[in-house]
Biopython code that builds the backbone (N, CA, C, O; Angstrom):
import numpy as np
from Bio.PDB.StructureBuilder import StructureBuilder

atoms = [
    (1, "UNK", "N", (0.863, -1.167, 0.000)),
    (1, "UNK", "CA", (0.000, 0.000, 0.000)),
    (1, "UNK", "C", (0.910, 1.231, 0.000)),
    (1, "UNK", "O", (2.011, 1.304, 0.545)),
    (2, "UNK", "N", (0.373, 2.051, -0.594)),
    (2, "UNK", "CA", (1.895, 3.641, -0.891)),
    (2, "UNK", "C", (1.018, 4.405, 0.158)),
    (2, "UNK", "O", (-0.045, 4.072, 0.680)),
    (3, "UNK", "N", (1.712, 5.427, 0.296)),
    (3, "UNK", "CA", (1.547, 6.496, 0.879)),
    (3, "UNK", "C", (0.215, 6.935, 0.970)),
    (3, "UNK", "O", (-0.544, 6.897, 1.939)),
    (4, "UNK", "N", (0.019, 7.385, -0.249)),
    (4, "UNK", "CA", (-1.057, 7.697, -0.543)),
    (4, "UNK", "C", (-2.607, 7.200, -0.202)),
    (4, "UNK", "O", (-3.598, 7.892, 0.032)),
    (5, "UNK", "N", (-2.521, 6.311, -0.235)),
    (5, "UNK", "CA", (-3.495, 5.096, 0.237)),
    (5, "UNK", "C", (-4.032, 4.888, 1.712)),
    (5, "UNK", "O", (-5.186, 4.800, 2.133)),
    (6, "UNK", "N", (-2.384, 4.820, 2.580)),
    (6, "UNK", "CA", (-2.417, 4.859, 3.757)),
    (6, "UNK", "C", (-3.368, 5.516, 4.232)),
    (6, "UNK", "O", (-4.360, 5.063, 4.803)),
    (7, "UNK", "N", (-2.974, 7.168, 3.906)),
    (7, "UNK", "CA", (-3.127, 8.375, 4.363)),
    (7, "UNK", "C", (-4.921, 8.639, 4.045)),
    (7, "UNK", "O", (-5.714, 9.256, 4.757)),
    (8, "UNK", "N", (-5.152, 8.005, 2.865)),
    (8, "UNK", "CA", (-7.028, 8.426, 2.629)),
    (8, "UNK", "C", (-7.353, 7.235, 3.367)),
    (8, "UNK", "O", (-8.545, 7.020, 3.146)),
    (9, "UNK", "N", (-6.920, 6.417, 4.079)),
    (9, "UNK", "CA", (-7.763, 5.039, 4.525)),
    (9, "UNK", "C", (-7.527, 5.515, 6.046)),
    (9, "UNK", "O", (-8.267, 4.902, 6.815)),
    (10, "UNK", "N", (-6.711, 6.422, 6.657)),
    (10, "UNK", "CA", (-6.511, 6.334, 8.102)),
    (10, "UNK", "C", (-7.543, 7.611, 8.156)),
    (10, "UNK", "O", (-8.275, 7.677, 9.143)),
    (11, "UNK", "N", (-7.652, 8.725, 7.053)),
    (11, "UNK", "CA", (-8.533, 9.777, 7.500)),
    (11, "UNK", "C", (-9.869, 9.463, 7.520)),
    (11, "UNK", "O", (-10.721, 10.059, 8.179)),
    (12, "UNK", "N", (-10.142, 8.041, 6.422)),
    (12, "UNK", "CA", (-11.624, 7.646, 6.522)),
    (12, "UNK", "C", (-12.050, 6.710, 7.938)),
    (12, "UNK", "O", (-13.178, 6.400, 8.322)),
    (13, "UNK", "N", (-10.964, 6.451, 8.433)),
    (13, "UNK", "CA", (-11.063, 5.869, 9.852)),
    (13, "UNK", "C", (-11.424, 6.787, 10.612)),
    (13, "UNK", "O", (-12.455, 6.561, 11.245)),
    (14, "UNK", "N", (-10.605, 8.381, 10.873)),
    (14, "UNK", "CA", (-11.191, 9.339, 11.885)),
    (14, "UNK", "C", (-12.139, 9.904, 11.324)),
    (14, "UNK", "O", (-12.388, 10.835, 12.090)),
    (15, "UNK", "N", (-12.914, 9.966, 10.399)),
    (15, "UNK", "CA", (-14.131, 10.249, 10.179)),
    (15, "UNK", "C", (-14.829, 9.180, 10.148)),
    (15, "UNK", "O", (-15.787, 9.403, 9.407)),
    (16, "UNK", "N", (-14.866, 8.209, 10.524)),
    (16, "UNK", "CA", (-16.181, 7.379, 10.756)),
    (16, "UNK", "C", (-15.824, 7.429, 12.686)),
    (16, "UNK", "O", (-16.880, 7.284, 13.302)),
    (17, "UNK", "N", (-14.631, 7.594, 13.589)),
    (17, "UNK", "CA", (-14.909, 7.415, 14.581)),
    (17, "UNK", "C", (-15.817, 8.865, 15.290)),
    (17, "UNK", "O", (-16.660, 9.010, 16.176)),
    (18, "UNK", "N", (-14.851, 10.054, 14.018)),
    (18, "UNK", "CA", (-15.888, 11.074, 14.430)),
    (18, "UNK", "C", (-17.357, 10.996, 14.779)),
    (18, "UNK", "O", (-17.869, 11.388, 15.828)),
    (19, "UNK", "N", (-17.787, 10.593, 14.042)),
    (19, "UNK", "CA", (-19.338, 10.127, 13.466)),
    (19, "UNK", "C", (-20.263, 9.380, 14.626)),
    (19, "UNK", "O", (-21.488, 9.475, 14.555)),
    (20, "UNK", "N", (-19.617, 8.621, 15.715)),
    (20, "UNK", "CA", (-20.122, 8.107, 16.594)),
    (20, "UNK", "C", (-19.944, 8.555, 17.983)),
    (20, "UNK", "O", (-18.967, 8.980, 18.599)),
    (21, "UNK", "N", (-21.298, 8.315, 18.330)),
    (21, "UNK", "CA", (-21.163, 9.055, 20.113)),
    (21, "UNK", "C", (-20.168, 8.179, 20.811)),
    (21, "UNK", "O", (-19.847, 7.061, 20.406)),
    (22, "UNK", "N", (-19.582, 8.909, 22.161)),
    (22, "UNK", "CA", (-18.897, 8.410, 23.201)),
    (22, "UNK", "C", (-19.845, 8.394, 24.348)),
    (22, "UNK", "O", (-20.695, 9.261, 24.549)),
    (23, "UNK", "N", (-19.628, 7.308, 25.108)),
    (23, "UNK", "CA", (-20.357, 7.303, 26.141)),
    (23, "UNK", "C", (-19.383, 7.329, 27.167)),
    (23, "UNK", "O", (-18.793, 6.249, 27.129)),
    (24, "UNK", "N", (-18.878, 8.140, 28.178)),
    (24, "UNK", "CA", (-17.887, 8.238, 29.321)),
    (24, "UNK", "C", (-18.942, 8.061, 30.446)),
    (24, "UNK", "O", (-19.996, 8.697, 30.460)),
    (25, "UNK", "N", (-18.475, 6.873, 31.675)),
    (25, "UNK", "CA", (-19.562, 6.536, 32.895)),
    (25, "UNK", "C", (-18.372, 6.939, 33.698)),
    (25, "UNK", "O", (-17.259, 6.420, 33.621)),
    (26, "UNK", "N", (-18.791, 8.094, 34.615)),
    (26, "UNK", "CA", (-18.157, 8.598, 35.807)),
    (26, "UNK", "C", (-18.473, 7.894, 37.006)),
    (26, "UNK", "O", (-19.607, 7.929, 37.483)),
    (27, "UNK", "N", (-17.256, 7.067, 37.671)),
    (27, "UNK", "CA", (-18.058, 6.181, 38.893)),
    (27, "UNK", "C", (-17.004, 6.917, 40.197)),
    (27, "UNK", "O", (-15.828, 7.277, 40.149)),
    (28, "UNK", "N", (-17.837, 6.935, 41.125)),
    (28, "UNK", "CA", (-16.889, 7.196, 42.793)),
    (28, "UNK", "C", (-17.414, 6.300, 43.685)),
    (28, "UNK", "O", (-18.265, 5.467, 43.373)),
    (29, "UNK", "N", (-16.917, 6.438, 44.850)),
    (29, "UNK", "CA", (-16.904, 5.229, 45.935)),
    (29, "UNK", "C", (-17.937, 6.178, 46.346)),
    (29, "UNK", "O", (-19.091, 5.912, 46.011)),
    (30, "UNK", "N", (-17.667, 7.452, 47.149)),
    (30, "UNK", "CA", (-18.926, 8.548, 47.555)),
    (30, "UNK", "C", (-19.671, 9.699, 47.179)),
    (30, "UNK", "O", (-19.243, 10.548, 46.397)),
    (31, "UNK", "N", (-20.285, 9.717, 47.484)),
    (31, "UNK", "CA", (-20.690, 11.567, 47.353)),
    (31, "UNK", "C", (-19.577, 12.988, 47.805)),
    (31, "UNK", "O", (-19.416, 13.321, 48.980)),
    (32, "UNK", "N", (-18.898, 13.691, 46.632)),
    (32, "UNK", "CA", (-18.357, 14.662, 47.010)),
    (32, "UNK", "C", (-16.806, 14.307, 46.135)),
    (32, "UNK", "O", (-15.919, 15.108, 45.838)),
    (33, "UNK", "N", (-16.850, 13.344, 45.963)),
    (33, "UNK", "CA", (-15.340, 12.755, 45.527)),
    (33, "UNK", "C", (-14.818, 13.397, 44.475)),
    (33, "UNK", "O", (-13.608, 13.519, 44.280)),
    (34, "UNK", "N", (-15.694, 13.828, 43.766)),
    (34, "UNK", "CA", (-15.823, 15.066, 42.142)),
    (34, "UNK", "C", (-16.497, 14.744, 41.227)),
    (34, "UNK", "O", (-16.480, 15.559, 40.304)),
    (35, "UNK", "N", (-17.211, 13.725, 41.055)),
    (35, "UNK", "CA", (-17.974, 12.875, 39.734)),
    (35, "UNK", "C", (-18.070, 14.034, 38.762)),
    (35, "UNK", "O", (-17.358, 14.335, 37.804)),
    (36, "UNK", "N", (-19.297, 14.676, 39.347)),
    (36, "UNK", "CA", (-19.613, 16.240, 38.454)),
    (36, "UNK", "C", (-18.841, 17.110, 38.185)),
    (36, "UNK", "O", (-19.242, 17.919, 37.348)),
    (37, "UNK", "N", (-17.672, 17.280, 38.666)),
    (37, "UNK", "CA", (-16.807, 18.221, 38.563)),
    (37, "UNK", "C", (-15.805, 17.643, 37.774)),
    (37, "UNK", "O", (-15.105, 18.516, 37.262)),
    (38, "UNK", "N", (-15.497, 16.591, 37.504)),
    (38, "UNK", "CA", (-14.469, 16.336, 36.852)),
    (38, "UNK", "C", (-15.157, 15.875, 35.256)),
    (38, "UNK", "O", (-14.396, 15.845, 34.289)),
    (39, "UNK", "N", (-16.828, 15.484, 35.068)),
    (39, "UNK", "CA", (-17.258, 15.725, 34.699)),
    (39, "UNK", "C", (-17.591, 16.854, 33.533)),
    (39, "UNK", "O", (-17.414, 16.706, 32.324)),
    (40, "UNK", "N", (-17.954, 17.653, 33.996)),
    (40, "UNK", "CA", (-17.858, 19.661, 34.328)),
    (40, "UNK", "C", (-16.119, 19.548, 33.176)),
    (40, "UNK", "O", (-15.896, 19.582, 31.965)),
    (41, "UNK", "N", (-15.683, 19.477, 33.815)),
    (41, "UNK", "CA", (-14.190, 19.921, 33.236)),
    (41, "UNK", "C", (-13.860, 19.233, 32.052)),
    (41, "UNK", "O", (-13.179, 19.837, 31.224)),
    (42, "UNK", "N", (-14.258, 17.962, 31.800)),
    (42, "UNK", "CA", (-14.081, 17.563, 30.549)),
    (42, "UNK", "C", (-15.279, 18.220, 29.600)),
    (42, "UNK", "O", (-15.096, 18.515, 28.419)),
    (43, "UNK", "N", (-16.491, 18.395, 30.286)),
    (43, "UNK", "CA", (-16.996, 19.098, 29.280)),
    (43, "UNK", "C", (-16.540, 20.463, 28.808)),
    (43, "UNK", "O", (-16.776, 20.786, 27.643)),
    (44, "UNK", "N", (-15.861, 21.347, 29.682)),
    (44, "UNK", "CA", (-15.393, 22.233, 29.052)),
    (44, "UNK", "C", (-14.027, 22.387, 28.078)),
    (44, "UNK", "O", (-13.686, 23.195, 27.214)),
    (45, "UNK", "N", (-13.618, 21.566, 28.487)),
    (45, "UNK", "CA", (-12.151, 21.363, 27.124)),
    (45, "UNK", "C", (-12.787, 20.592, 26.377)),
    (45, "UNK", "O", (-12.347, 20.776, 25.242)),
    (46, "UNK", "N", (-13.734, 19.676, 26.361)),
    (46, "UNK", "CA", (-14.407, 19.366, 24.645)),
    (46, "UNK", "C", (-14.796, 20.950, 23.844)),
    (46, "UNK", "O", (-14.570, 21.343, 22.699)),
    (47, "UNK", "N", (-15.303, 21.443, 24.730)),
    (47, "UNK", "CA", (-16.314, 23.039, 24.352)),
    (47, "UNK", "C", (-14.940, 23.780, 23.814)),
    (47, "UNK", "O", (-14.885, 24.191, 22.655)),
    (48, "UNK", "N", (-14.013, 23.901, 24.581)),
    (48, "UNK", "CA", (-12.601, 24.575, 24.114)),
    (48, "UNK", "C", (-12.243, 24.397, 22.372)),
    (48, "UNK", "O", (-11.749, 25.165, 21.547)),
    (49, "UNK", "N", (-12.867, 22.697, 22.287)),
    (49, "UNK", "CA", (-11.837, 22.217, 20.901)),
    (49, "UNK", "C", (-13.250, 22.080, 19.795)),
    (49, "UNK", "O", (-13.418, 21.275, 18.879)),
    (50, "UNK", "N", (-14.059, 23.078, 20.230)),
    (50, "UNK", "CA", (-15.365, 22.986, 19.213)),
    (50, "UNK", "C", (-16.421, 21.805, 19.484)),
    (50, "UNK", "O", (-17.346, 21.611, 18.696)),
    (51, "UNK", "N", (-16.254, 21.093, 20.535)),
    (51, "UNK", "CA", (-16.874, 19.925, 20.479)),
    (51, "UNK", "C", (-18.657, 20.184, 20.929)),
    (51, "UNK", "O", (-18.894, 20.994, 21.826)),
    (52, "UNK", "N", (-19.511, 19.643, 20.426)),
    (52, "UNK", "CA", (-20.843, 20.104, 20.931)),
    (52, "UNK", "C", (-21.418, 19.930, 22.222)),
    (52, "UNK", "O", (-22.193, 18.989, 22.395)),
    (53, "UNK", "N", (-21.158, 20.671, 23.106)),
    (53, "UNK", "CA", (-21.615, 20.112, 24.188)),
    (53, "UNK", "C", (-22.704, 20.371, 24.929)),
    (53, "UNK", "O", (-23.113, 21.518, 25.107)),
    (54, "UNK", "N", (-23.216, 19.403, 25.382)),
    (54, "UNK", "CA", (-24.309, 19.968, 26.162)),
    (54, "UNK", "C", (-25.250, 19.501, 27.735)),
    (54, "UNK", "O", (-25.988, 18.516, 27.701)),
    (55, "UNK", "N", (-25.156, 20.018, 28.545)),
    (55, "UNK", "CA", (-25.359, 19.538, 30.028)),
    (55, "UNK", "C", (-27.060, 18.967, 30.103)),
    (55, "UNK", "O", (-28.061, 19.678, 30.200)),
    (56, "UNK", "N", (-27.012, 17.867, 30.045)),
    (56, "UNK", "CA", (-28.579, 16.878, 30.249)),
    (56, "UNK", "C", (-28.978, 17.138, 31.756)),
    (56, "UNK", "O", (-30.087, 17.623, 31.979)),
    (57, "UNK", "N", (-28.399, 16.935, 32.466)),
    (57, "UNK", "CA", (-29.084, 17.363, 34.240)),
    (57, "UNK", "C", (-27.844, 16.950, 35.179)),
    (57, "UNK", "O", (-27.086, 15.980, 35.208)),
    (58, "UNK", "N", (-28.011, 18.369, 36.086)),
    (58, "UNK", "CA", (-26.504, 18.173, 36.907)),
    (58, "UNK", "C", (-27.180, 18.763, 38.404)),
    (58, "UNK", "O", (-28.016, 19.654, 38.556)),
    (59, "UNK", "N", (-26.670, 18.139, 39.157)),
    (59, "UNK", "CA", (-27.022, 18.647, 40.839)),
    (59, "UNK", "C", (-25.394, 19.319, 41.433)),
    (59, "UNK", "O", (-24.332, 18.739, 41.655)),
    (60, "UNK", "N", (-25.726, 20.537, 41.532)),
    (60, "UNK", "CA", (-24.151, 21.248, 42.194)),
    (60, "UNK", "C", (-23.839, 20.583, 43.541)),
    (60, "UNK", "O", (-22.704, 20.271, 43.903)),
    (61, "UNK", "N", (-25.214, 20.360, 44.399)),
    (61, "UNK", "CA", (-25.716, 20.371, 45.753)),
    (61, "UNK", "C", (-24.212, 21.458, 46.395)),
    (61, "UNK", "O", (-23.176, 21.287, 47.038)),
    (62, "UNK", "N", (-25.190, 22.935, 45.500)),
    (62, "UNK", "CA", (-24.913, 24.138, 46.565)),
    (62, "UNK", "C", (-23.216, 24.224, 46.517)),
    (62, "UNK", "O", (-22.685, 24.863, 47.425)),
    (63, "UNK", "N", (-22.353, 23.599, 45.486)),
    (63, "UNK", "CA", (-21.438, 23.594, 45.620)),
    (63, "UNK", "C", (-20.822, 24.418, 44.278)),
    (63, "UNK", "O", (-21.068, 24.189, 43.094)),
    (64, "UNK", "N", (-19.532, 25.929, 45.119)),
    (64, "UNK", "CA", (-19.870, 26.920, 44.093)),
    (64, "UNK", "C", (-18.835, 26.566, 42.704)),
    (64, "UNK", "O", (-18.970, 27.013, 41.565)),
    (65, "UNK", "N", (-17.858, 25.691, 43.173)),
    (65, "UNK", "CA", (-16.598, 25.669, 42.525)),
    (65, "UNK", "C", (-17.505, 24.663, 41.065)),
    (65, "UNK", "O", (-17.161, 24.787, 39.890)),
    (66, "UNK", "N", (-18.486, 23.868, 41.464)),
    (66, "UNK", "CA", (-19.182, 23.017, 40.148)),
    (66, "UNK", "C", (-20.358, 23.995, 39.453)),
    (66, "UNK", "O", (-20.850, 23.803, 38.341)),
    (67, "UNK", "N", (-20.693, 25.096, 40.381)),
    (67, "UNK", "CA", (-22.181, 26.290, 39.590)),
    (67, "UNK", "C", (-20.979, 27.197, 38.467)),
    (67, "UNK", "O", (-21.268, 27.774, 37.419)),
    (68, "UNK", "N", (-19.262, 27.036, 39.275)),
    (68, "UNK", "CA", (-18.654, 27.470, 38.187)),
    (68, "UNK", "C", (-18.611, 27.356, 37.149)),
    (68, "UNK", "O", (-18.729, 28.205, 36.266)),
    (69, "UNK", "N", (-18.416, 26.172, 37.084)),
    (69, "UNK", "CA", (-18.117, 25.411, 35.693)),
    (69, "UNK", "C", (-19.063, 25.114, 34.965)),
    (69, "UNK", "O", (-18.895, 24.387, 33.986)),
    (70, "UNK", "N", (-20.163, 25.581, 35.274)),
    (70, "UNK", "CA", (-21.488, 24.856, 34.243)),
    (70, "UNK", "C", (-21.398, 26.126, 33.744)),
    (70, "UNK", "O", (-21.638, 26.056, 32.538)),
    (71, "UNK", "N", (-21.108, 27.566, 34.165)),
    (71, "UNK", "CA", (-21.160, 29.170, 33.151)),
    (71, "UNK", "C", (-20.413, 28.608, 31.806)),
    (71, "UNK", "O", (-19.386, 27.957, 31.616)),
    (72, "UNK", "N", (-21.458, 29.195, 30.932)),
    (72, "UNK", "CA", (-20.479, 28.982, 29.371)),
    (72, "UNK", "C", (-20.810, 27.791, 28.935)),
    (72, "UNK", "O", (-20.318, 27.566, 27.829)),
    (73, "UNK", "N", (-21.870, 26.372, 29.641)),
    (73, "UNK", "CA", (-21.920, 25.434, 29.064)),
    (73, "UNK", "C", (-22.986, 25.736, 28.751)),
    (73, "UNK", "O", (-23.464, 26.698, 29.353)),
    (74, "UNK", "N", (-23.927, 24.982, 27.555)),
    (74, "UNK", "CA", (-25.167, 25.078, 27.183)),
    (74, "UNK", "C", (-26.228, 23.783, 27.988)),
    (74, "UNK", "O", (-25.877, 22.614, 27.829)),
    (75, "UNK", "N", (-27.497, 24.079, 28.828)),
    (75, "UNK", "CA", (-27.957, 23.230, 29.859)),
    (75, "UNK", "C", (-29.205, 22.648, 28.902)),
    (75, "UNK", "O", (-29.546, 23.192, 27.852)),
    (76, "UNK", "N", (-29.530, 22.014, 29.193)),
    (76, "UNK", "CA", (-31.202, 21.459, 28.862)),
    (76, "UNK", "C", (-32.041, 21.949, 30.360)),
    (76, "UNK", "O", (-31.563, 22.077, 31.487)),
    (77, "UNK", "N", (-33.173, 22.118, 29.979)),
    (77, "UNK", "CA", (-33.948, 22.463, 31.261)),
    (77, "UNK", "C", (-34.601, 21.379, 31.641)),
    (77, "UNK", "O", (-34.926, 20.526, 30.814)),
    (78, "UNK", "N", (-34.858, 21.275, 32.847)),
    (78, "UNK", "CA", (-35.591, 20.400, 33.261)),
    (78, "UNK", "C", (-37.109, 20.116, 32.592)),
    (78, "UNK", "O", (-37.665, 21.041, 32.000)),
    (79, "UNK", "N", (-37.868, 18.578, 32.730)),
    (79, "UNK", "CA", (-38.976, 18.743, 32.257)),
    (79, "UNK", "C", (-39.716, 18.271, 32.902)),
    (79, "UNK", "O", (-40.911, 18.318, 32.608)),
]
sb = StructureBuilder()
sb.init_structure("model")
sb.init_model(0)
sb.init_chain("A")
sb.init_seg("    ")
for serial, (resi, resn, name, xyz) in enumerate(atoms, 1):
    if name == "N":
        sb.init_residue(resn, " ", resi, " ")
    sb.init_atom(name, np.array(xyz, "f"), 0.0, 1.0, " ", f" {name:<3s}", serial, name[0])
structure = sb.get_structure()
Protein backbone atom coordinates (compact mmCIF):
# COMPACT_ATOMS: atom_id res chain seq x y z
CA UNK A 1 0.00 0.00 0.00
CA UNK A 2 1.89 3.64 -0.89
CA UNK A 3 1.55 6.50 0.88
CA UNK A 4 -1.06 7.70 -0.54
CA UNK A 5 -3.50 5.10 0.24
CA UNK A 6 -2.42 4.86 3.76
CA UNK A 7 -3.13 8.37 4.36
CA UNK A 8 -7.03 8.43 2.63
CA UNK A 9 -7.76 5.04 4.53
CA UNK A 10 -6.51 6.33 8.10
CA UNK A 11 -8.53 9.78 7.50
CA UNK A 12 -11.62 7.65 6.52
CA UNK A 13 -11.06 5.87 9.85
CA UNK A 14 -11.19 9.34 11.89
CA UNK A 15 -14.13 10.25 10.18
CA UNK A 16 -16.18 7.38 10.76
CA UNK A 17 -14.91 7.42 14.58
CA UNK A 18 -15.89 11.07 14.43
CA UNK A 19 -19.34 10.13 13.47
CA UNK A 20 -20.12 8.11 16.59
CA UNK A 21 -21.16 9.05 20.11
CA UNK A 22 -18.90 8.41 23.20
CA UNK A 23 -20.36 7.30 26.14
CA UNK A 24 -17.89 8.24 29.32
CA UNK A 25 -19.56 6.54 32.89
CA UNK A 26 -18.16 8.60 35.81
CA UNK A 27 -18.06 6.18 38.89
CA UNK A 28 -16.89 7.20 42.79
CA UNK A 29 -16.90 5.23 45.94
CA UNK A 30 -18.93 8.55 47.56
CA UNK A 31 -20.69 11.57 47.35
CA UNK A 32 -18.36 14.66 47.01
CA UNK A 33 -15.34 12.75 45.53
CA UNK A 34 -15.82 15.07 42.14
CA UNK A 35 -17.97 12.88 39.73
CA UNK A 36 -19.61 16.24 38.45
CA UNK A 37 -16.81 18.22 38.56
CA UNK A 38 -14.47 16.34 36.85
CA UNK A 39 -17.26 15.73 34.70
CA UNK A 40 -17.86 19.66 34.33
CA UNK A 41 -14.19 19.92 33.24
CA UNK A 42 -14.08 17.56 30.55
CA UNK A 43 -17.00 19.10 29.28
CA UNK A 44 -15.39 22.23 29.05
CA UNK A 45 -12.15 21.36 27.12
CA UNK A 46 -14.41 19.37 24.64
CA UNK A 47 -16.31 23.04 24.35
CA UNK A 48 -12.60 24.57 24.11
CA UNK A 49 -11.84 22.22 20.90
CA UNK A 50 -15.37 22.99 19.21
CA UNK A 51 -16.87 19.93 20.48
CA UNK A 52 -20.84 20.10 20.93
CA UNK A 53 -21.62 20.11 24.19
CA UNK A 54 -24.31 19.97 26.16
CA UNK A 55 -25.36 19.54 30.03
CA UNK A 56 -28.58 16.88 30.25
CA UNK A 57 -29.08 17.36 34.24
CA UNK A 58 -26.50 18.17 36.91
CA UNK A 59 -27.02 18.65 40.84
CA UNK A 60 -24.15 21.25 42.19
CA UNK A 61 -25.72 20.37 45.75
CA UNK A 62 -24.91 24.14 46.57
CA UNK A 63 -21.44 23.59 45.62
CA UNK A 64 -19.87 26.92 44.09
CA UNK A 65 -16.60 25.67 42.53
CA UNK A 66 -19.18 23.02 40.15
CA UNK A 67 -22.18 26.29 39.59
CA UNK A 68 -18.65 27.47 38.19
CA UNK A 69 -18.12 25.41 35.69
CA UNK A 70 -21.49 24.86 34.24
CA UNK A 71 -21.16 29.17 33.15
CA UNK A 72 -20.48 28.98 29.37
CA UNK A 73 -21.92 25.43 29.06
CA UNK A 74 -25.17 25.08 27.18
CA UNK A 75 -27.96 23.23 29.86
CA UNK A 76 -31.20 21.46 28.86
CA UNK A 77 -33.95 22.46 31.26
CA UNK A 78 -35.59 20.40 33.26
CA UNK A 79 -38.98 18.74 32.26
Amino acid sequence: MNSVENKADTFLRMIRRAQRGHLKVYLGYAAGVGKTYQMLLEGRRLKEEGIDVVVGLVETHGRIETERLLKGLEARQPQ
